[in-house]
C-alpha positions as CSV (number, residue, x, y, z in Angstrom):
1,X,0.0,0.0,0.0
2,X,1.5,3.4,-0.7
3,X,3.0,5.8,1.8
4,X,0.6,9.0,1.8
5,X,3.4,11.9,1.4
6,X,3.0,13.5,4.6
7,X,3.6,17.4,3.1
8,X,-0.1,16.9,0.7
9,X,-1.6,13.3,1.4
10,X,-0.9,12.6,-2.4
11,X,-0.3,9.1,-2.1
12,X,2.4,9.1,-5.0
13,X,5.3,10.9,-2.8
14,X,8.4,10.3,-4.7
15,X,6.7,12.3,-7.5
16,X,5.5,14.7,-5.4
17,X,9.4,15.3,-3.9
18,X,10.1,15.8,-7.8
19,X,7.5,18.5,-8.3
20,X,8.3,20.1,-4.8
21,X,12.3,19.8,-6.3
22,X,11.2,21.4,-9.9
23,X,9.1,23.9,-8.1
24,X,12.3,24.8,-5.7
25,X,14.4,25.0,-8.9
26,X,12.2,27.5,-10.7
27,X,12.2,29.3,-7.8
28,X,16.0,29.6,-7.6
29,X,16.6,30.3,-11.6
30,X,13.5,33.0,-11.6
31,X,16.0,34.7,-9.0
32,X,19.6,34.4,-11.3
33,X,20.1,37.5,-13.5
34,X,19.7,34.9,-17.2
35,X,23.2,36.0,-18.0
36,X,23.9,32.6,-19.1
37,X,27.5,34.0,-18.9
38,X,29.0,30.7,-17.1
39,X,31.2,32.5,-14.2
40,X,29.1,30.0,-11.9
41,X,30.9,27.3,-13.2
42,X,27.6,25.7,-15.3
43,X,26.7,26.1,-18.7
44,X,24.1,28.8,-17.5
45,X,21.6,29.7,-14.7
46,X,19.0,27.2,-14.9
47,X,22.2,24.0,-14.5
48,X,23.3,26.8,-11.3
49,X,19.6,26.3,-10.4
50,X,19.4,22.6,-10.5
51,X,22.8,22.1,-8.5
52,X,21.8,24.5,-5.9
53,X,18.4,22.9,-5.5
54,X,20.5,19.2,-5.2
55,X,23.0,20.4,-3.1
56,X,25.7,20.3,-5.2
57,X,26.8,24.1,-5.2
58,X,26.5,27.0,-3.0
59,X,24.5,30.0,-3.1
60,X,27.6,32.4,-3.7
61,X,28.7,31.3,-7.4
62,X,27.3,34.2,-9.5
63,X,28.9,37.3,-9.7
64,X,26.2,39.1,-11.9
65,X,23.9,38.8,-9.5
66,X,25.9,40.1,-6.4
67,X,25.8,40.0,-3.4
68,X,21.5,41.0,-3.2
69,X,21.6,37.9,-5.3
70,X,23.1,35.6,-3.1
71,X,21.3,36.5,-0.1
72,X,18.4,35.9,-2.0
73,X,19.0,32.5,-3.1
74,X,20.0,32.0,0.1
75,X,16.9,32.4,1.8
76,X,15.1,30.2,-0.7
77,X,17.3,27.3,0.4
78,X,17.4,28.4,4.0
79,X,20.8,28.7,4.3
80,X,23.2,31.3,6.0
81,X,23.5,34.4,3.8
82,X,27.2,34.5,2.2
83,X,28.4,37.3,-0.3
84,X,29.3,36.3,-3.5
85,X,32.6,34.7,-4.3
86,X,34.5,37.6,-5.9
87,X,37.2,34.9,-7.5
88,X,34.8,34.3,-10.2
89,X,34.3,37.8,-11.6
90,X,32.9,41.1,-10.6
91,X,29.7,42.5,-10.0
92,X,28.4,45.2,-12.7
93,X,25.7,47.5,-13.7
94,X,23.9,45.8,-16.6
95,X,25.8,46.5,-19.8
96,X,24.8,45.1,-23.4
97,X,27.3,44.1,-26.1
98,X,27.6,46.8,-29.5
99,X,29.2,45.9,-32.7
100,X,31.6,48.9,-34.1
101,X,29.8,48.4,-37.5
102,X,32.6,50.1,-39.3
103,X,35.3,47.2,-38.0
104,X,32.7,43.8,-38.1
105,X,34.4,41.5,-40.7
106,X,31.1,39.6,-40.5
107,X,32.7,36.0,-39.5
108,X,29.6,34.9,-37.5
109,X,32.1,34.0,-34.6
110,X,30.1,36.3,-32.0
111,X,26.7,34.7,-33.2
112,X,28.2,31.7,-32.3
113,X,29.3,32.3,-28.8
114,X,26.1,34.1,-27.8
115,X,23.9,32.1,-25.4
116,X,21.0,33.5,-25.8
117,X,20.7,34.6,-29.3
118,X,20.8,38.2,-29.2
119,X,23.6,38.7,-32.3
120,X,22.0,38.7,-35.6
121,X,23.4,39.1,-39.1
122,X,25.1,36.5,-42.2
123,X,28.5,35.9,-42.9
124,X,30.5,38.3,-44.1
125,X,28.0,41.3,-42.9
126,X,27.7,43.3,-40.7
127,X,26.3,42.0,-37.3
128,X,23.9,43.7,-34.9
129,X,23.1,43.3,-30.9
130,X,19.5,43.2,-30.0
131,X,19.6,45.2,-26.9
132,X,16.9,44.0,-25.3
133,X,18.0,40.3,-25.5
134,X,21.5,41.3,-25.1
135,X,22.5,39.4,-21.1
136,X,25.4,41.3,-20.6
137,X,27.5,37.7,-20.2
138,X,30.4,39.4,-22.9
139,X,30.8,36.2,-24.0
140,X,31.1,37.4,-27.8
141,X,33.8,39.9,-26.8
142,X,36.4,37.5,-26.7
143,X,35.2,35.5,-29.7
144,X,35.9,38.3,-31.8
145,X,38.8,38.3,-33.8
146,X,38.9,42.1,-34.6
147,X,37.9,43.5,-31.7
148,X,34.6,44.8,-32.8
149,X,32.9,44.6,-29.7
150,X,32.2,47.0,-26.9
151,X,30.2,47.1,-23.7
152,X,28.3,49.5,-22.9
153,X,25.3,50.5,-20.3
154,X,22.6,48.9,-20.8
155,X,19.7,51.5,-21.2
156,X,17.2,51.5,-18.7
């Protein structure tokens, strides 16, 4: 005979620990920033979500978020507040990526290192930043091989 699960009286409680789990992991991903930048040490905030909701990482490992950020998560998970690990990177105001249209070569190289699609244009033409889907993560300045990228304030 099943095991009513003692938080709802559903009598199917290993599902209900994965819904209460997913729940706890939405919760903790609604509070990242969605830099999807990777100074966390995950391939972007919703994996960060998932390892903080399984134990497997602490509250501290995002530097866009700050230090507001970690105290937040933090009381999600109930754990002691801890400022954010400033080893990984440093906390800024929001900033969005801008192609110098007059050096872009056009090799598609920052397209492909933006993680959430906010680089449009075709090889060997110009590229443009969508501003308002632009994260901030500069992962596309570093994947440009003429420099062509800047970062600038994001406006509000």
């Amino acid at each position: 005979m099943p095991v009513p699960c003692p938080a709802c009286r559903c009598v199917e409680a290993a599902s209900h620990a994965t819904a209460m789990n997913a729940d706890l992991v939405e919760r903790l991903d609604r509070l990242l920033p969605q830099t999807q930048c990777g100074q966390c040490g995950f391939d972007g905030c919703l994996p960060y979500a998932q390892a903080m909701a399984r134990g497997d990482a602490g509250v501290d490992h995002c530097p866009p978020g700050g230090d507001a950020g970690a105290r937040a998560l933090a009381r999600v998970l109930d754990v002691p507040p801890r400022p954010y690990d400033r080893a990984r990177g440093t906390h800024k105001p929001a900033i969005v990526a801008v192609v110098v249209e007059a050096d872009c070569i056009g090799c598609t190289k920052c397209i492909q290192a933006c993680p959430v699609d906010a680089i449009i244009g075709g090889a060997k033409h110009m590229h443009v930043v969508i501003d308002p889907l632009c994260t901030g993560c500069e992962l596309c300045v570093p994947a440009c091989p003429v420099d062509c990228i800047v970062m600038e304030p994001a406006r509000a």
